[in-house]
N, C-alpha and C positions, 0 to 999 in steps of 0.2 A: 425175081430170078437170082440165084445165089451162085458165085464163081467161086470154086477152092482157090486161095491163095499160096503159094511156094514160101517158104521161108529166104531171104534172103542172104543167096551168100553162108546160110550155117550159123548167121546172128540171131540168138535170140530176141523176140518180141520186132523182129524186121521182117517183113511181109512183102510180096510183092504181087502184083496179078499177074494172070494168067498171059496176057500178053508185054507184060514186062511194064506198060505205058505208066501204073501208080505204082508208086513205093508206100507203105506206113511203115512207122517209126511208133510202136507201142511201149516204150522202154520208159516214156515217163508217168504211164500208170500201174508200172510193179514197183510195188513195195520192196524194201530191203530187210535184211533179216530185223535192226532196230527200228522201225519204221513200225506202225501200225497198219495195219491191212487196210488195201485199198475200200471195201466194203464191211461196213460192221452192220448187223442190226438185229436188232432186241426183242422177243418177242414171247408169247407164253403157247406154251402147248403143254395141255391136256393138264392148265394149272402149274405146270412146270417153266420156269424161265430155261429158255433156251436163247441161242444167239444166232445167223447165220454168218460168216465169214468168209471172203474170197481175197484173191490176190490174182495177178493179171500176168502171167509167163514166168509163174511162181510160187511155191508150198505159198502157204499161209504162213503167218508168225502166230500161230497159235499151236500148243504142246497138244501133240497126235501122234496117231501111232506114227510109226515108219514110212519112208515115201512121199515122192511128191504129191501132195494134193491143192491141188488151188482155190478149191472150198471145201468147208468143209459145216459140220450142225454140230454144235454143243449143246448139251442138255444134260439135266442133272450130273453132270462130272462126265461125262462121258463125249466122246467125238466121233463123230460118224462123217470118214468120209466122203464129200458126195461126189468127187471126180480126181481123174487123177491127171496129173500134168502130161503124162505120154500121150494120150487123146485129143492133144491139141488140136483144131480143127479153125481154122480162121476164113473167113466167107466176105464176099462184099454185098451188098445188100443194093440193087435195084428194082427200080418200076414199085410195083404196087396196086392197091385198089383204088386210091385216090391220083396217085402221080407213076406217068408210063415213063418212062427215062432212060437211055443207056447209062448216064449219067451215075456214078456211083450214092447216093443217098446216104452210104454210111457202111458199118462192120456187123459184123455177128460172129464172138469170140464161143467157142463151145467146146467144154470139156465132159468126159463123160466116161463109161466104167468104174462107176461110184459104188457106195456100199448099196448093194440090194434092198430097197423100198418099198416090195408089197410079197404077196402070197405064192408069186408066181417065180420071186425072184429078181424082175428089172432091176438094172443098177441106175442109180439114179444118171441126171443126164444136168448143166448147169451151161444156161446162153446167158452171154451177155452183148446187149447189142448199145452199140454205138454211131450216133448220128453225128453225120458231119453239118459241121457248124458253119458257115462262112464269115460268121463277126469274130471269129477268132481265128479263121485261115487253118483249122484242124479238128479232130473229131470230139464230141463233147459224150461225155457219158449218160446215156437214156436211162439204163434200169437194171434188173434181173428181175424176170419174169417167171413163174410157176404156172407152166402152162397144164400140167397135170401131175397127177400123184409123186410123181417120179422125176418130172420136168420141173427146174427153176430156172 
């Protein structure tokens, strides 16, 4: 079961739920303009080195067109990309198929109205979800998932 979170207060990467009782504090996984982006990674398509790139309540630091985007896919010289920062959407993450819980489990950051990724047109959509860790008293980053053509 997924709760939309409010932004806190009007602070960037400050969350809070729905009924007030947890705050998150995501401001120490965005990047800064000189800083390297929170997610790099390298990959080949279709023969082609491409890259994917995101950044967490923030463009990328990678040269794109105009606008925020928080990921974005480099290939051959080119950036496409895959969401844009106004779409922010931040979620708490409980229960499940193995664990029933009110208990929050963790986040799911999601941005999305990205550049257009099939025939039809979708723009693409990018989660990132995060579980909470208890050995560190805070949330630990799980992954970025491609759940489908258009979904990472």
């Amino acid at each position: 079961m997924l709760a939309h979170l409010a932004t806190f207060a009007g602070t960037p990467c400050h969350f809070a739920s729905d009924d007030g009782a947890r705050l998150y504090d995501l401001s120490r996984l965005r990047r800064l303009p000189h800083e390297f982006d929170l997610i790099v990674y390298n990959f080949r398509v279709n023969g082609a080195d491409a890259q994917f790139r995101m950044n967490v309540c923030a463009d990328v630091n990678a040269p794109c067109e105009a606008g925020a985007h928080p990921a974005v896919l480099i290939s051959e010289g080119r950036c496409a990309p895959l969401a844009r920062l106004e779409s922010e959407v931040v979620r708490e993450r409980t229960g499940g198929i193995v664990r029933s819980t009110t208990r929050p489990l963790g986040l799911v950051v999601e941005y999305g109205d990205g550049t257009p990724c099939d025939a039809q047109g979708t723009p693409s959509v990018v989660r990132l979800q995060l579980d909470c860790d208890e050995g560190v008293g805070g949330l630990q980053l799980v992954g970025v998932e491609r759940d489908a053509l258009c979904e990472w």
